[in-house]
N, C-alpha and C positions, 0 to 999 in steps of 0.2 A: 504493500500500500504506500510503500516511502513515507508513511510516520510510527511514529511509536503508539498511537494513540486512536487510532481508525473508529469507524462506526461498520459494526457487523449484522449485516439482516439475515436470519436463520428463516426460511424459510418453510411452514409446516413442519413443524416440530413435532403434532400429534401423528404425525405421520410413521416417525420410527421406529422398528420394526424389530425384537429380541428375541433372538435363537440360541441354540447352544454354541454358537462361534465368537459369536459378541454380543454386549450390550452398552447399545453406546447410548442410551438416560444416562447410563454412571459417568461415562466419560462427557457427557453436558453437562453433568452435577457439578466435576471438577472442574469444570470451563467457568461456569456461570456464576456459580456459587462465589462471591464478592471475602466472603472469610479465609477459602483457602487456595483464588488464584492469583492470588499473587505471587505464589513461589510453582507457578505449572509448570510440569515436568513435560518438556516435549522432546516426545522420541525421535524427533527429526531430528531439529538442532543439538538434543542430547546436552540441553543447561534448561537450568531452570528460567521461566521466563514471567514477568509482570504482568497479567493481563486485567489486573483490577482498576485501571484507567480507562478499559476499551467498553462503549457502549453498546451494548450487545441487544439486539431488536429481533426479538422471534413471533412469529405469524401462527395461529393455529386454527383451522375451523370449529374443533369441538377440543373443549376443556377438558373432557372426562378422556381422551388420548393418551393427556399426559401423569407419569406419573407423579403420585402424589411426593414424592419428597423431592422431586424438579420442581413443581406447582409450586411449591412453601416457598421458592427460590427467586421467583418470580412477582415481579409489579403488573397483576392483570389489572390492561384497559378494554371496557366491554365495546366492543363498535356495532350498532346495528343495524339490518338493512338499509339500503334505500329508499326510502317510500315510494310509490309511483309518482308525486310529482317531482322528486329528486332528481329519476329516470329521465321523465321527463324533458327536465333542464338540462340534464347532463347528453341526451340525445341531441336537442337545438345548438344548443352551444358546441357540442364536442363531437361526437360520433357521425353526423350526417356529413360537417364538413371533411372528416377525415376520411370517411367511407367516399364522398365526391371525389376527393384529388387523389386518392387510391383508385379508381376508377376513370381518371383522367374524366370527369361528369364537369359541369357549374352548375350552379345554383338558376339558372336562366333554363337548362335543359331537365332539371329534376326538384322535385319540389314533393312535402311530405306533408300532409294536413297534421295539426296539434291533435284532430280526434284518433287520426288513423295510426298516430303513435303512440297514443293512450290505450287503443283498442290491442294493438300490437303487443304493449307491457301487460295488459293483463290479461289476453286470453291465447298467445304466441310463448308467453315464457313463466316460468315462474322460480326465482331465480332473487338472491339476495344481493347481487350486484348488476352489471348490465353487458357481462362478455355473451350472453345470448341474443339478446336486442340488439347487439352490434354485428355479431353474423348475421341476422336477420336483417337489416339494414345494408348490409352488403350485399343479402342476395335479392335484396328492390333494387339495390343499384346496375348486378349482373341484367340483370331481366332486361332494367331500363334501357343500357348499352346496346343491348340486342335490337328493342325495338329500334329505335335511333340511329341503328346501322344498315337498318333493313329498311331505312327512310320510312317506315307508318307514319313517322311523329317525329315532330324537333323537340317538343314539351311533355313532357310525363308527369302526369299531378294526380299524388296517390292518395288516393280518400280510402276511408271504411268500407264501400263494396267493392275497391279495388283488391282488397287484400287476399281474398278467397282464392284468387286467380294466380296472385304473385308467390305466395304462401300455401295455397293449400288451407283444408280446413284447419281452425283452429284447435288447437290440444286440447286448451284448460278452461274451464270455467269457474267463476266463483261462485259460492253457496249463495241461492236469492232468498231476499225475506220473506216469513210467512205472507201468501194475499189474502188472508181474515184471521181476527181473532179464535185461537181453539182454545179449549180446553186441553191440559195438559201438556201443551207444547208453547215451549218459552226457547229463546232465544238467545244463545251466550255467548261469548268473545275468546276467540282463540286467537294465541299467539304462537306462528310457525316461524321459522328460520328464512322463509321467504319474505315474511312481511305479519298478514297478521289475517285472519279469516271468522265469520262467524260459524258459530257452531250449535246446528237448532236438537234441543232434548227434547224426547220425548218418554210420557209417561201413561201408562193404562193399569188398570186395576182388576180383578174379577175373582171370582168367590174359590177359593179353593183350602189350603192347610199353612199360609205364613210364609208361602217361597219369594224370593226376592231373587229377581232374576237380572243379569245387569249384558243387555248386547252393546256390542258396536267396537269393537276390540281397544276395550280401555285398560288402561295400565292402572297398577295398583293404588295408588294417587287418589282418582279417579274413583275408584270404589271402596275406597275408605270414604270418600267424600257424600257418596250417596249412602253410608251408612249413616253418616254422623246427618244426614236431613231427615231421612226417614226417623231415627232416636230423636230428635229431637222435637217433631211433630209429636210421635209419640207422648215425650214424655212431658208437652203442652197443649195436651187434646182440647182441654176446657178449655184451654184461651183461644182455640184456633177452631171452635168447633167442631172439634173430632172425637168428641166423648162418646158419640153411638155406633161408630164403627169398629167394629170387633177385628184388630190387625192381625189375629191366629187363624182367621175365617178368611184371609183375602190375600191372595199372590199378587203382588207387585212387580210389573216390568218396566224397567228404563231400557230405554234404546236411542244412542246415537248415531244415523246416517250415517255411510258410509263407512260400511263393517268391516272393509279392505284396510281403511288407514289408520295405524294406532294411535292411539288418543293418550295422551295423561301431561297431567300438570293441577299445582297447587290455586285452581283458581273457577271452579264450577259449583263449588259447593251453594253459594245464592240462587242459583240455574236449577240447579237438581231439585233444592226449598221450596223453591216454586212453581217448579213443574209437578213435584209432587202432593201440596197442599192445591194445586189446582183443580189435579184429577179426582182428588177424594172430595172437593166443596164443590163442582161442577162449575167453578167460577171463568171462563175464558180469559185469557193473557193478551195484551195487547200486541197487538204484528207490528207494530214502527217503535216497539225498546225491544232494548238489549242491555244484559250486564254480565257483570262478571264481578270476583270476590268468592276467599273462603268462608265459609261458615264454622264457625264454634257448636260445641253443645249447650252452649245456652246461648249463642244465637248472634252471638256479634259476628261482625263480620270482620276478615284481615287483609291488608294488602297486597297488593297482587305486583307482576311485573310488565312489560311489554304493552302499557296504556297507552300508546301514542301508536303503535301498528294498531291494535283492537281498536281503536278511533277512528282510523281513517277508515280500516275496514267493514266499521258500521257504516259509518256515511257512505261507500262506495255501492253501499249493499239497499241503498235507502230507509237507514233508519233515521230517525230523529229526537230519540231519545234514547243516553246510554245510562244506566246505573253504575256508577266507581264507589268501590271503600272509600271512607271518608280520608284516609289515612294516604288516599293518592292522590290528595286533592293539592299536594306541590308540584304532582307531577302532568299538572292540565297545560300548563305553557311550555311545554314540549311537543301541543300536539300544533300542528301546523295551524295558522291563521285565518286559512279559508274552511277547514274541515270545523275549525271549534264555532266558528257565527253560522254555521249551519245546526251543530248540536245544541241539544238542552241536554248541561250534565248535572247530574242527581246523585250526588254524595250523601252515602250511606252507613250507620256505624253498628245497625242492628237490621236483621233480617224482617221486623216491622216497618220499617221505613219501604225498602225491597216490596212488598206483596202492595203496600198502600199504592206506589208510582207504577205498579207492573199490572196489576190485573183491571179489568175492563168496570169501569164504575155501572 
């Protein structure tokens, strides 16, 4: 590097890979670890060398890669996706002109609608950065070339029913919100590694011996979570009126859509409350909320993470009102400025608050 002192980017570090030949976590432990490299022993030069001066910058997609006594070693910064308007900007500003002068294109011969690249980010890719959007933008520009070559056209201007054609159909689609109020099915906010999605529960009930059945391939999280809603209806029947239903006398099914993709996280428990005091009072859940938050057994509710994806993700889904723990209510001016003058946000600190704003007056 010709200094003594360089800046090192490690790249994917959860990536590393230990067999019976080597294990080099141990040999990053001695690299990294700030107590004992400054006397690192390298077999190359064969002296001991200083390396407790050098800024060491390692990349990882999933934490749980690494191990734990490298993790301890380490100053984790959380980065997280893009939002789709991020995309967005980062498309107009960046990617369209590079994908142009990579394609010998201007701006005069190829021209991309603001919808047709919104349309493109959410239902072309799904993806927590934008190296998919940019091959795809690349291959509007191949296409373009062609025609342009083949003289059809001197101007190519892509809109939304152009894309089908350019592209192909689309892959992905997002979960849409309920179109009427039901019973038993509420509406919750999930937060994926792409971004952030809603996620609709459902719940049914019918006379059988006390089974409690949980579909939709959730993770343990997840169904500790609808334990702790169903106890705690339970163990507030009077207040909730459910003192005349016999819970030994009636099977209970939750079922979350889309039984292909695993589900779990610290943050359904409000969703499940509700979905399950619905089904048993016959009361319907409104279709334009959504929320999200743990439930306690005695009924408060705790904060969650990933509020600013679960935002936008409501709004893109058209909801118009989201439920948050009261306890995220620092983390509302993170969510972007156009997404939040569209919401009505409803900070909650007990699962009463939840059923009052959620179910159909």
């Amino acid at each position: 590097a010709g200094v003594m002192y360089p800046v090192f980017l490690l790249d994917d570090i959860d990536k590393m890979a230990i067999d019976y030949k080597c294990d080099p976590t141990s040999a990053m432990l001695e690299v990294l670890d700030p107590e004992q490299n400054s006397m690192f022993s390298d077999n190359y030069i064969e002296e001991p060398y200083d390396l407790s001066q050098v800024l060491f910058i390692a990349t990882a997609n999933d934490l749980g890669g690494i191990p734990e006594p490298l993790r301890d070693r380490l100053e984790i910064i959380e980065l997280s996706s893009y939002t789709e308007q991020e995309k967005l900007m980062i498309a107009k500003d960046h990617l369209i002109k590079k994908e142009l002068k990579n394609h010998g294109l201007t701006d005069e011969q190829l021209t991309i609608t603001d919808d047709a690249l919104m349309y493109i980010i959410r239902h072309y890719t799904r993806e927590a950065g934008v190296r998919q959007l940019e091959r795809l933008i690349a291959a509007i520009c191949r296409k373009s070339v062609l025609k342009i070559l083949k003289k059809t056209t001197d101007h190519v201007a892509v809109e939304v029913n152009d894309l089908e054609e350019l592209l192909g159909k689309a892959p992905f689609d997002h979960t849409k919100k309920q179109p009427k109020p039901q019973v038993g099915v509420v509406t919750g906010l999930a937060w994926t590694q792409f971004g952030g999605d809603i996620l609709p529960i459902e719940v049914n009930h019918f006379k059988g011996s006390g089974k409690f059945i949980v579909t939709g391939q959730l993770g343990d999280v997840m169904k500790e979570s609808a334990s702790i809603a169903l106890d705690y209806l339970k163990a507030h029947a009077d207040k909730y009126s459910l003192k005349d239903i016999d819970f030994d006398k009636q099977d209970i099914h939750i079922h979350v859509p889309e039984g292909a993709v695993k589900k779990d996280g610290p943050s359904a428990g409000v969703t499940l409350t509700t979905a399950i005091y619905s089904a048993f009072t016959q009361k319907p859940v409104r279709d334009d909320v959504a929320m999200t938050g743990e439930v306690t057994l005695t009924g408060n509710v705790l904060p969650i993470g990933g509020l600013k994806e679960k935002s936008i993700s409501a709004h893109r889904s058209g909801i118009h009102t989201i439920i948050i723990p009261k306890d995220n209510a620092k983390d509302i001016d993170d969510i972007p400025e156009s997404v939040r003058n569209d919401l009505t946000i409803i900070t909650a600190d007990h699962i009463d608050t939840v059923l009052e704003n959620a179910l159909v007056k």
